[in-house]
Each structure stands twice: as C-alpha cells, then as structure tokens.
C-alpha positions as CSV (number, residue, x, y, z in Angstrom):
1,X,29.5,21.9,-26.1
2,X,26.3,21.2,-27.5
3,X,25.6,20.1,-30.7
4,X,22.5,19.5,-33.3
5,X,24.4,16.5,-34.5
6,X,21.9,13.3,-33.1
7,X,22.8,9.8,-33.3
8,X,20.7,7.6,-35.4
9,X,17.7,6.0,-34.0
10,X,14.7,4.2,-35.1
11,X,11.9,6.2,-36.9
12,X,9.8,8.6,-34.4
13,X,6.0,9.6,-34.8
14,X,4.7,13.1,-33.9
15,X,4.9,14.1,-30.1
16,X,5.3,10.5,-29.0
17,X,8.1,9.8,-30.5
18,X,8.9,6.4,-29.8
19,X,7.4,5.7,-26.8
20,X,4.3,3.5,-27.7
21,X,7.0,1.2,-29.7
22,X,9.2,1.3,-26.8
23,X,6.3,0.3,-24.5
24,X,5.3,-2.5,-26.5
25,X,8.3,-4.8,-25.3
26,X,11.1,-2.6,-23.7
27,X,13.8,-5.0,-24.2
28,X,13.6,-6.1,-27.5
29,X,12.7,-2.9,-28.4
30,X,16.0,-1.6,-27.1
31,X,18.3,-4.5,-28.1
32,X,16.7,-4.0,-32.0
33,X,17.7,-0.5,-31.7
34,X,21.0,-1.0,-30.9
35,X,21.3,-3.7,-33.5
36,X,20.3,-1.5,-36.2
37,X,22.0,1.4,-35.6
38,X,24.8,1.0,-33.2
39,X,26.6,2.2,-29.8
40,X,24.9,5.3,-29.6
41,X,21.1,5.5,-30.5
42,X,18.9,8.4,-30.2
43,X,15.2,7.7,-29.0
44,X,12.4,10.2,-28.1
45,X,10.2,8.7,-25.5
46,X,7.3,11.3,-25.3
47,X,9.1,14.3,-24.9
48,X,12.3,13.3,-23.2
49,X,15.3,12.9,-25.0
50,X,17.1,9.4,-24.7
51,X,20.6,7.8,-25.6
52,X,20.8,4.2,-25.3
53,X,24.7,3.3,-24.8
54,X,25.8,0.2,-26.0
55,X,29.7,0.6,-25.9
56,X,31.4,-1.0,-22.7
57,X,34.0,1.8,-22.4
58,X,30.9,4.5,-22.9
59,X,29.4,2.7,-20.2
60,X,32.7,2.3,-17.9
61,X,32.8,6.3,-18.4
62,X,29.2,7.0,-17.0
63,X,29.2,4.8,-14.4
64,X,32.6,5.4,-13.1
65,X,35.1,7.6,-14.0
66,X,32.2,10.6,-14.8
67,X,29.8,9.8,-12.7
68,X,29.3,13.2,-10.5
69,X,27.9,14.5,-14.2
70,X,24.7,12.5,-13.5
71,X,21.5,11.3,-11.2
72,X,19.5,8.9,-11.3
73,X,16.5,8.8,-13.5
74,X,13.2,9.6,-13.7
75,X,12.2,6.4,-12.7
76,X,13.9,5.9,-9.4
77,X,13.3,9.4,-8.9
78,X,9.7,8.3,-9.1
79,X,10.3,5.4,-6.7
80,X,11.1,8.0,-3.7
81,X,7.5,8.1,-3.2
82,X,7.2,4.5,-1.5
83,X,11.7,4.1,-0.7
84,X,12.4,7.5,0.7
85,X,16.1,8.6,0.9
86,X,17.4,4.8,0.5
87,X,20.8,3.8,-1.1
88,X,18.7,2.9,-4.8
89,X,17.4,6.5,-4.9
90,X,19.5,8.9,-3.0
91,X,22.0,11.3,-4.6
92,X,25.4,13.3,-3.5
93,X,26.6,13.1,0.0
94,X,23.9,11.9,1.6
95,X,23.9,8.6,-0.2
96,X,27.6,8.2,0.2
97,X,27.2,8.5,4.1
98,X,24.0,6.2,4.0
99,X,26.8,3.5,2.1
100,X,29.5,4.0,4.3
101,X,27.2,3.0,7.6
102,X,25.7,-0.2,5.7
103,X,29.0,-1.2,4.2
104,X,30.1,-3.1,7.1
105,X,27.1,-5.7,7.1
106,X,28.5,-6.2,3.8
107,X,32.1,-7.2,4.6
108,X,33.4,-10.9,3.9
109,X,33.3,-12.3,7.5
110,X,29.3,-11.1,7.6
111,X,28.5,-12.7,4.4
112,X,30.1,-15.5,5.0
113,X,28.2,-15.9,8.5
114,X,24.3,-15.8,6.7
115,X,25.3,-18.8,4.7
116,X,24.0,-21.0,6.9
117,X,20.8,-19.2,7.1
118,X,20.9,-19.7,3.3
119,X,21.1,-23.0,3.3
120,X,18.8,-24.2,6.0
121,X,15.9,-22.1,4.6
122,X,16.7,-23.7,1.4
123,X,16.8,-27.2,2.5
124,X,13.8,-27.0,4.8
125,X,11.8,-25.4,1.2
126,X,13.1,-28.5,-0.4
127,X,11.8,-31.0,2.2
128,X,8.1,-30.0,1.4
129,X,8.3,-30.6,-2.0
130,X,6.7,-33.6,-3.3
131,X,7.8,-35.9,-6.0
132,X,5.7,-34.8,-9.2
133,X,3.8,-32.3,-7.8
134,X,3.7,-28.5,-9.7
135,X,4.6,-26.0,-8.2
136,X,5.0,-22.1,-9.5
137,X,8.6,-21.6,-9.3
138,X,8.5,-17.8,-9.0
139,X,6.5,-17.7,-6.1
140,X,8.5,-20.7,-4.4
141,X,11.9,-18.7,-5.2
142,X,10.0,-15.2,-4.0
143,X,9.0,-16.7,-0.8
144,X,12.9,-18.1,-0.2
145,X,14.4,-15.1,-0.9
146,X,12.2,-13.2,1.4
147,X,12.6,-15.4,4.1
148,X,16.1,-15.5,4.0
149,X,16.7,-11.6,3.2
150,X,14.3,-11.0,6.5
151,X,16.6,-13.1,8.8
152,X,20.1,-12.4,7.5
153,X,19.4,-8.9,7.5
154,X,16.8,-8.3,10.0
155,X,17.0,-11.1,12.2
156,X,13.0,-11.5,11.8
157,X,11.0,-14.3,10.7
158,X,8.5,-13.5,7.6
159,X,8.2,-16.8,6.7
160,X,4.5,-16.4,8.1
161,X,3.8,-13.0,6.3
162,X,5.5,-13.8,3.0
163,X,2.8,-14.1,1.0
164,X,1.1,-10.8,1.6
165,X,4.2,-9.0,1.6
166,X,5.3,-10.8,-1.4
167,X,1.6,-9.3,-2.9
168,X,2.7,-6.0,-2.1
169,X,6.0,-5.8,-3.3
170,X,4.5,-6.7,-6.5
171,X,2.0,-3.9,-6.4
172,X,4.3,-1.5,-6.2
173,X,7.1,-3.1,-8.4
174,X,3.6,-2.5,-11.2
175,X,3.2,1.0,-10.7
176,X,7.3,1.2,-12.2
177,X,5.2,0.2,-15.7
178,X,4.6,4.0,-15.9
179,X,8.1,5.1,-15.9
180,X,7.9,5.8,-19.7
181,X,4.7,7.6,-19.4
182,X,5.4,11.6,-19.9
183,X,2.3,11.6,-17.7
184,X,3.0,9.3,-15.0
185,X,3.5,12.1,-12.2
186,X,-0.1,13.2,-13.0
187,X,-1.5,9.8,-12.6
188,X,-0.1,9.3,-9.6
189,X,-1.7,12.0,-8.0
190,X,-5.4,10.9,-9.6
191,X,-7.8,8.6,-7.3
192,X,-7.1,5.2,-9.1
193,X,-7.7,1.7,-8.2
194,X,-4.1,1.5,-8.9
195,X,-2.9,4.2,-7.0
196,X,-5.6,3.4,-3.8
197,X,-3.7,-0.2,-3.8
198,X,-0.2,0.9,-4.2
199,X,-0.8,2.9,-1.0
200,X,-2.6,0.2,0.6
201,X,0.9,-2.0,-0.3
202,X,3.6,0.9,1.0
203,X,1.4,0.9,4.4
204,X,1.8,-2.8,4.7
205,X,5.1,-2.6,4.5
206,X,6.1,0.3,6.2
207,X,4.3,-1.8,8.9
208,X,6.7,-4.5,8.9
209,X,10.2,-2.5,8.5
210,X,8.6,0.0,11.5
211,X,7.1,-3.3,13.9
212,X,10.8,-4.8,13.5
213,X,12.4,-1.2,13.8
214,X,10.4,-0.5,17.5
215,X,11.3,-4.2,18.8
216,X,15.2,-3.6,18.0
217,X,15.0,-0.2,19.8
218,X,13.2,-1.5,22.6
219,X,15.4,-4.6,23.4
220,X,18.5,-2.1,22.9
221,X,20.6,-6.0,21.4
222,X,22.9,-6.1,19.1
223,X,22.5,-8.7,17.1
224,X,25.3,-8.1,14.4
225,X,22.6,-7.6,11.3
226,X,22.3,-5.4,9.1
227,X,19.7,-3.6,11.2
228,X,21.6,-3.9,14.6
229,X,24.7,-1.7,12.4
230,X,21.7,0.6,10.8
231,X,20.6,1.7,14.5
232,X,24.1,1.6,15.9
233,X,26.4,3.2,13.1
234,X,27.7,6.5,13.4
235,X,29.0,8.5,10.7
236,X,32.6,9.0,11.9
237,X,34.2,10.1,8.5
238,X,31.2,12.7,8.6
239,X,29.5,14.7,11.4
240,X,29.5,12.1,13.8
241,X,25.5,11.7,13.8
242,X,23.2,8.6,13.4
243,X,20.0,7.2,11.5
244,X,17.1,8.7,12.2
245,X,14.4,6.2,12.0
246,X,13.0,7.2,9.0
247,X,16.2,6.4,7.7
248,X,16.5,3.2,8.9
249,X,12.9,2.7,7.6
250,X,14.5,3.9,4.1
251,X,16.9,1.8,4.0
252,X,15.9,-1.2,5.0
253,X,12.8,-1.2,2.9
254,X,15.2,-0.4,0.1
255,X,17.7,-4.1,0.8
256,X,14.3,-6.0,1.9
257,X,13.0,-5.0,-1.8
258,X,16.0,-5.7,-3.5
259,X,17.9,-8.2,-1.2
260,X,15.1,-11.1,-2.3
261,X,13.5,-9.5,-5.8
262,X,16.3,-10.0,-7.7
263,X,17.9,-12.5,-6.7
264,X,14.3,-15.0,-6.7
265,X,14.2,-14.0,-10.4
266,X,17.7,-15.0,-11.4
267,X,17.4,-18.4,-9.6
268,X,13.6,-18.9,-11.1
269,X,15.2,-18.6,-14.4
270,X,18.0,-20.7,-13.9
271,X,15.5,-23.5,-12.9
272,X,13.5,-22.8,-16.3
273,X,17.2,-23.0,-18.1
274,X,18.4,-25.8,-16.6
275,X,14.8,-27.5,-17.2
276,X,15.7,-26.6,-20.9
277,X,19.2,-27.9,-21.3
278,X,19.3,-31.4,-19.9
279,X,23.4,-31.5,-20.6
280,X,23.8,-28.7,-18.3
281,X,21.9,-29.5,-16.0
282,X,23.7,-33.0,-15.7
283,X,27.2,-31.3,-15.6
284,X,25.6,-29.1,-12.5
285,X,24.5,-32.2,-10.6
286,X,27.4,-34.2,-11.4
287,X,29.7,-31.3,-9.6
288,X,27.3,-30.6,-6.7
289,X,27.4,-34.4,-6.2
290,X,30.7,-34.7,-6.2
291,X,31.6,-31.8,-4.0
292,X,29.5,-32.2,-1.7
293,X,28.9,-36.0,-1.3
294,X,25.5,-35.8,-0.3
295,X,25.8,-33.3,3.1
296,X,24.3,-30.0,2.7
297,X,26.8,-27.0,1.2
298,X,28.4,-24.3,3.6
299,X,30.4,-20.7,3.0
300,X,33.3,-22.6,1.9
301,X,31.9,-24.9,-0.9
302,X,30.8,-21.8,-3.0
303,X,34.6,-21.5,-4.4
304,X,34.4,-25.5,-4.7
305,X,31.2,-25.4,-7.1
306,X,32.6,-23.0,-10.4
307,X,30.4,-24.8,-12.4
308,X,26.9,-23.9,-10.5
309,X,28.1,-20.4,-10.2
310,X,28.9,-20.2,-14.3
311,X,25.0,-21.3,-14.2
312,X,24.4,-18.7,-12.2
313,X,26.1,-16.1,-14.7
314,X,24.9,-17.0,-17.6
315,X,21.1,-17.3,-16.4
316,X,21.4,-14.0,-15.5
317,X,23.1,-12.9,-18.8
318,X,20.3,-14.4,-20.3
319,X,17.5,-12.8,-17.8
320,X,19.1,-10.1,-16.1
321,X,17.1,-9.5,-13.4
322,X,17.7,-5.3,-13.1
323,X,17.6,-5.5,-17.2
324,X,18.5,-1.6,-17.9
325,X,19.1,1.5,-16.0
326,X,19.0,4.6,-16.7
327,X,21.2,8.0,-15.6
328,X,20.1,11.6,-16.3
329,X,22.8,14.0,-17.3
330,X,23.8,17.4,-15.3
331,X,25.4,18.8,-17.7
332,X,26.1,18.1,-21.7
333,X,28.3,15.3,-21.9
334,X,29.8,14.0,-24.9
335,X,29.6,10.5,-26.5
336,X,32.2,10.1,-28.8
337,X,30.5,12.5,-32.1
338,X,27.3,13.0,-30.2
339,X,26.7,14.9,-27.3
340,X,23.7,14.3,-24.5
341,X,22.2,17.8,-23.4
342,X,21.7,18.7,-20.2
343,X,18.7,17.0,-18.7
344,X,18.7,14.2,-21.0
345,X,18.6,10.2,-19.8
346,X,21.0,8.1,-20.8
347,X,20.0,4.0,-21.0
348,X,22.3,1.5,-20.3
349,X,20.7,-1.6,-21.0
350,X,21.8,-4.9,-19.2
351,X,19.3,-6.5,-21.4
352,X,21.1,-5.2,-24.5
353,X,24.8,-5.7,-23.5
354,X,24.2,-9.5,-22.2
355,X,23.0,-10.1,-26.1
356,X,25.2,-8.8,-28.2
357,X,26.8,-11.3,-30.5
358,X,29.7,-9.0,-30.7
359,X,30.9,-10.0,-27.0
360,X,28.6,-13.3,-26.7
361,X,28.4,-15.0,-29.9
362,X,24.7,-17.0,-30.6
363,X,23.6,-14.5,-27.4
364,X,20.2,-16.4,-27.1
365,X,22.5,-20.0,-26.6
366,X,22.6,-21.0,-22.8
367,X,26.0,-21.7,-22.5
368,X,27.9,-21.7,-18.9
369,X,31.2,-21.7,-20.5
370,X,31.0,-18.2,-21.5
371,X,32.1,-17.9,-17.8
372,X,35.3,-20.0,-17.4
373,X,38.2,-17.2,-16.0
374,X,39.5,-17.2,-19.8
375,X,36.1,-16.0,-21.2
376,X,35.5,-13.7,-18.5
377,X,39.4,-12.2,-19.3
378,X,38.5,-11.6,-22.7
379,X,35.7,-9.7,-22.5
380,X,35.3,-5.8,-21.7
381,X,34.2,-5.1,-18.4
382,X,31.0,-3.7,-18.9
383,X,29.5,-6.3,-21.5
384,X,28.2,-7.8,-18.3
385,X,26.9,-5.7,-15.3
386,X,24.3,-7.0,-13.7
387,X,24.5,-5.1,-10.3
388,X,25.6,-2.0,-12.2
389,X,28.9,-0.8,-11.7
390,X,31.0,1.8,-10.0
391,X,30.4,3.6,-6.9
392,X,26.8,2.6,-7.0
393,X,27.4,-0.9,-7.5
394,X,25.2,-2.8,-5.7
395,X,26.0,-3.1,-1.8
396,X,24.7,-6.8,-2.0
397,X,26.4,-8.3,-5.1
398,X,28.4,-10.5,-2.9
399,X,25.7,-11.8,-1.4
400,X,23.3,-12.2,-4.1
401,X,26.3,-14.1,-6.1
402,X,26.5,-16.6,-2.8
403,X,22.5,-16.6,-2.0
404,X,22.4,-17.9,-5.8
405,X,25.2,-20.6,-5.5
406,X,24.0,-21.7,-2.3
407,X,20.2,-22.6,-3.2
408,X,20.9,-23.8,-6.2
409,X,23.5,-26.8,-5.1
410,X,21.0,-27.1,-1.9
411,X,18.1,-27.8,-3.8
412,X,19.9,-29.2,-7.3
413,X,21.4,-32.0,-4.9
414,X,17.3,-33.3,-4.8
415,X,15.6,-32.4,-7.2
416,X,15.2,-31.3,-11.0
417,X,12.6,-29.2,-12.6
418,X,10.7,-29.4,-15.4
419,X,8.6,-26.8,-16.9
420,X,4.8,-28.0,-16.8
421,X,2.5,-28.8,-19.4
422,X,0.9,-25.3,-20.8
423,X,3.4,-23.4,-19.5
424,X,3.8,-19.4,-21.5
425,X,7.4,-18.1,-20.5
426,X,7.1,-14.4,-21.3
427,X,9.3,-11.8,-19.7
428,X,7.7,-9.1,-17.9
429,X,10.2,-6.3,-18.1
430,X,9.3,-4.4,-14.9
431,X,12.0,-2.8,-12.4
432,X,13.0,-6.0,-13.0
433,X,12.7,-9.1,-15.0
434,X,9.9,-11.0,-13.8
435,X,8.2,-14.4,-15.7
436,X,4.7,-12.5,-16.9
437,X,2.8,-16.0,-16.2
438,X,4.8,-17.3,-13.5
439,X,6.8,-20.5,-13.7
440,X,4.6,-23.7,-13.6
441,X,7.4,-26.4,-12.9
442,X,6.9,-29.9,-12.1
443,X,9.1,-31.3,-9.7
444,X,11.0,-34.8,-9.9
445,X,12.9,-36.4,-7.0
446,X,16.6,-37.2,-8.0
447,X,17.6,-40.8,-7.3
448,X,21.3,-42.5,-7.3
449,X,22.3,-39.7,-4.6
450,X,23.2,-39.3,-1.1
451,X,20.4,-38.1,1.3
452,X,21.4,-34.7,2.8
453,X,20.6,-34.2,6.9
454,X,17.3,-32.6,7.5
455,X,17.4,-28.4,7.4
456,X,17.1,-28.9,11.3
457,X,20.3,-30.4,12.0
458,X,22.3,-28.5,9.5
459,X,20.9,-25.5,11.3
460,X,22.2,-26.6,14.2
461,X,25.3,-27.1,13.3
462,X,25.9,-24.3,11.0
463,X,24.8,-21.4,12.8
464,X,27.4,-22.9,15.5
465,X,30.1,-22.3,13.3
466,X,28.7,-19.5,11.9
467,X,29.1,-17.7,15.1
468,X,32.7,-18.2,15.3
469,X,33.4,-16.6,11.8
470,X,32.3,-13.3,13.6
C-alpha cells in the first residue's frame, strides 16, 4: 500500500527537517502549514515522519471509525513515566476496562450532584476578591479547578496544598516541551536540574493521590466519588477482577491532572476575552442577571444560560486548551492520494481546525454566535474537538463543559476583569495551552446587581439537594 507519493509541506533543512521551525511556535507553525499547502501536509520533525490532517472527515476517520490502526504518540507515550497505565496513555484492552470502571462517576445524575461543589468553591474564591486589586488570573483559576477536581472526585480538600501541587503539575507539564526533540528519551535519562525536579514533582504527587488512596482503604466508606467507584469497581464485562492500587494511583493522577489543567485555562482565557470585548461581556451579564436574579446558579441553570456556555465555546475555539494531538499509525493508512507509513504520527491540530476561515470565517474574531444550534448544524463535526473525539473522547467533557458554565455565571454575576497595565498575553503551547506570562487582571466590583448568599449558605443548601439527585 505504500507509496513515494508525499504530500506537500513547508521547505525542510538537512537531518532536522523542520523541527527547529516547528519548535519556534508550534501552533502557528502548524496552522501556516496547513494554510499554505492544504489538508494533508508532510513535515519531518527530526527524523520522524509527520502528517498534519486538517480535513474534518480525515479526522472523523482516525479518531473513530479506524481507530484500532493507531496509538498514541510519542508524546503521551513519553508521559507513562510520571501517569503510568492511566486512561490518557493506555492502549487496547486494558484502557477500555480502565474506561468502563470510571464511566460511571461520569454518568448524568453524578455530574449533576458536584455542581454544587462547583459553585460554592467558586463563590467562596469570589468573596476574597477585592475591588481593584490585581490578581493573576491563571493561578486564581488553577487553584479553583484544583480545589474543586480534589473534592468532586476525591472527596479531599487541597485547598491547603494547591499551591505546591499546582508548582508541580507545572514542572512536569515543562518537561512535555521535549516531545519534538528526536533526543528527548536520552535527556531524560541524563542527571539534569530539569530532570532532578521533575522527579522531585512526580514524588509530591504520588504523595498526595497515595495519602488519599490509604485513608479510603482504611475507612473502607463509600462515598460515591470517583475514587470510592475506582476502589470498589469490578470489571464484570471482563474477568471479574479489581484495581490494583497502582492503578488507582494511575488513574486518578491522570483525572487530577486533567480534571483542573484544562479546564483553568479555558476559563482564564475567557476572562482575558471577555476583558477584551466589552459587548460580550455585557450580553453575558445581562443573561446571568436575568436568569439567576441575583442567587447563586445550580445543575439546572446551565441549560438556562446558552449564552455563557457559547462564551465558553468560542474561548476555547480561540485557545483550545489540549491544542493538537497526535496518533501514530500501525499499519500504512491512506489519506485520500497519500499514504502514512507504518510508524508514522499523524497531527491533528485543535489549534489549526478552530482557525480555519473555511469553517470559521475572520477565525481570530471572538464571536459567541458561531455557537447558536444553527452554526453548530452547519459545520462538520470535527472542525471543533476540543476533548478529541471517538472512543477516547474525554471521560470528563461533560463535566468540564458544566465546571466552565458554572464559574463563570458564579463569578460574572460580581465581578468583571480587566487585563492589567503591562500585561504580555503570549500562548505557551505546552500539553496544553497555557498564558506564557500569566494573566495580570484587575478586578472591578459590578454594581446595579443583586447580592448573591454567602458560599456558606449555598453550600448548605446545595449539597442538601445534591444528595437527593443520587
């Protein structure tokens, strides 16, 4: 099947091909590429050959109806070394039977029942904020996330260790800058500062997933999390067994990592957006106003506010927070003309898709209404995929899609944002897409509206009726 026929691609130098181009600024790189020279372009990054796919029904065909033809990448290959065997990196059976036991904490009537942990972390983030101070956004919206990942899904308060947890998530999330490197799995192995502090960062929080882990087993309670399911599941459409606690280790690092990463950079870019288009950022608060009349939101307001969630959509169209990933193929596979030889990577690039003026005309516009149902119908599937797609979709896009909603009409209803003096907004394209410099934002109270109940009596009463949803 193979053939010598490549696709075009951008000019390559001698045995690095394009990498140091590539490496530059990934992204742009990428969406250039696929400007100039179409749905199919041929890169050589070092000695690995590349496809980047920019055809939603090429896309569709990878990640769904042929996707037993591939792995994942080098990249999450690489990431084993600090996730183990966890949903983002597994292969084959095994990470099928690791789904099916999480699954469940995943179903509606969960979701629905960690709103209110949602909201009251929110709201109680909100209450220390002070009119016109400056605070950096990314951190604030790390620090949420993380809070509110722990106790939905661990039923643990980090509120006290965020910070140094938050440090070593983004220690490791660094060492992912050396997925392009042809020589990254020799680095690894060298005696680096970098290397001595990634280690010191995956002990710190193996600490934390294992303290959390011995406590559960110990008490022997059921406290219908995701953890309580990890230790309890058993694998009845397999052989029966249960997690080990390695495992459990594996994949609960693997949600705490993603379950507040992502999602903290999709809503600190919506607060830089928003800062950036006074109109729609008065059509937001002129919606969560009016929905909620000045109480704090719950499960069911999320299908009341279409408006904030279109927000939501588009900032992350804008700033996809996983902004490409990447599949390596078993065997050759064809792409229309061309064909991918075994043990190539294909890249299919979030970042690219979400610009392409084909499916999102003036893609650099913010524009919420690209997301009424009638746009949405319009388009291809796969022009937007944020979480991925198929049947390695993302286990928590329901939850990241009402995490997002939820914060943002919590604290929209009080404040606005505005992007300090000084402030460089540079995307840092690492496993995900962080600010570079942070997010300096100055904060200013909202008059004219009603004030909400404290985060302490909405907690009160929503974890009440949170417990009879299950």
């Amino acid at each position: 099947m193979a053939t010598s026929v490549l696709p075009p691609g951008p000019r390559r130098k001698p045995l690095v091909g394009n990498l140091f181009d590539f490496r530059r600024n990934p992204p742009e790189f990428l969406l250039n590429a696929a400007n100039q020279y179409g749905e199919v372009v041929y890169l050589k990054l070092g000695p690995q050959n590349v496809f980047l796919v920019n055809d939603p029904e090429l896309i569709k065909d990878i990640l769904v109806t042929h996707h037993k033809n591939f792995i994942k990448s080098r990249g999450l290959q690489m990431a084993k070394r600090f996730l183990g065997e966890g949903m983002l990196t597994s292969e084959g059976e095994f990470h099928r039977r690791q789904r099916r036991l999480a699954q469940p904490a995943f179903h509606r009537q969960r979701i629905a029942a960690y709103a209110a942990v949602m909201v009251n972390y929110a709201a109680k983030m909100g209450d220390g904020w002070r009119d016109g101070e400056t605070l950096n956004m990314a951190e604030a919206m790390m620090r949420l996330t993380l809070s509110i990942v722990g106790k939905t899904l661990f039923d643990a308060e980090v509120e006290t260790e965020a910070s140094e947890i938050g440090e070593a998530l983004t220690a490791i999330m660094k060492t992912f800058d050396r997925i392009t490197n042809p020589f990254a799995a020799i680095i690894a192995k060298l005696p680096l500062p970098s290397n001595a502090k990634m280690k010191k960062a995956h002990q710190r929080l193996d600490a934390t997933i294992y303290r959390i882990i011995n406590e559960r087993r110990r008490n022997h309670v059921d406290r219908g999390d995701l953890l309580s399911m990890l230790l309890l599941a058993q694998d009845e459409e397999g052989d029966g067994s249960s997690m080990t606690d390695k495992q459990v280790r594996d994949e609960s690092l693997t949600l705490f990592l993603a379950g507040h990463e992502t999602t903290a950079n999709a809503l600190t870019w919506t607060w830089y957006l928003l800062s950036q288009n006074p109109e729609v950022e008065a059509r937001l608060h002129d919606e969560i106003d009016h929905v909620l009349q000045g109480r704090l939101p719950n499960f069911e307001d999320v299908m009341r506010l279409p408006y904030t969630e279109q927000v939501f959509a588009e900032a992350m169209r804008l700033y996809p927070p996983a902004w490409t990933l990447g599949r390596q193929v078993l065997e050759d596979y064809r792409l229309g003309e061309f064909v991918a030889p075994k043990g190539a990577i294909i890249l299919m690039s979030q970042y690219v898709m979400h610009h392409t003026a084909k499916y999102y005309p003036e893609p650099f516009k913010f524009d919420p209404e690209r997301w009424t149902p009638e746009a949405r119908e319009a388009r291809p599937k796969f022009t937007y995929f944020p979480f991925g797609g198929g049947p390695r979709v993302c286990i928590g896009e329901s939850f990241a899609w009402m995490e997002g909603a939820l914060v943002l009409a919590t604290l929209a209803q009080n404040w606005r944002m505005r992007l300090a003096d000084g402030q460089i907004v540079k995307p840092q394209p690492l496993v995900t897409l962080r600010p570079k410099f942070g997010m300096r934002m100055k904060m200013e109270k909202r008059t004219g509206n009603q004030t909400p109940p404290s985060s302490v009596e909405i907690l009160n009463i929503s974890c009440g009726e949170s417990a009879a949803v299950l």
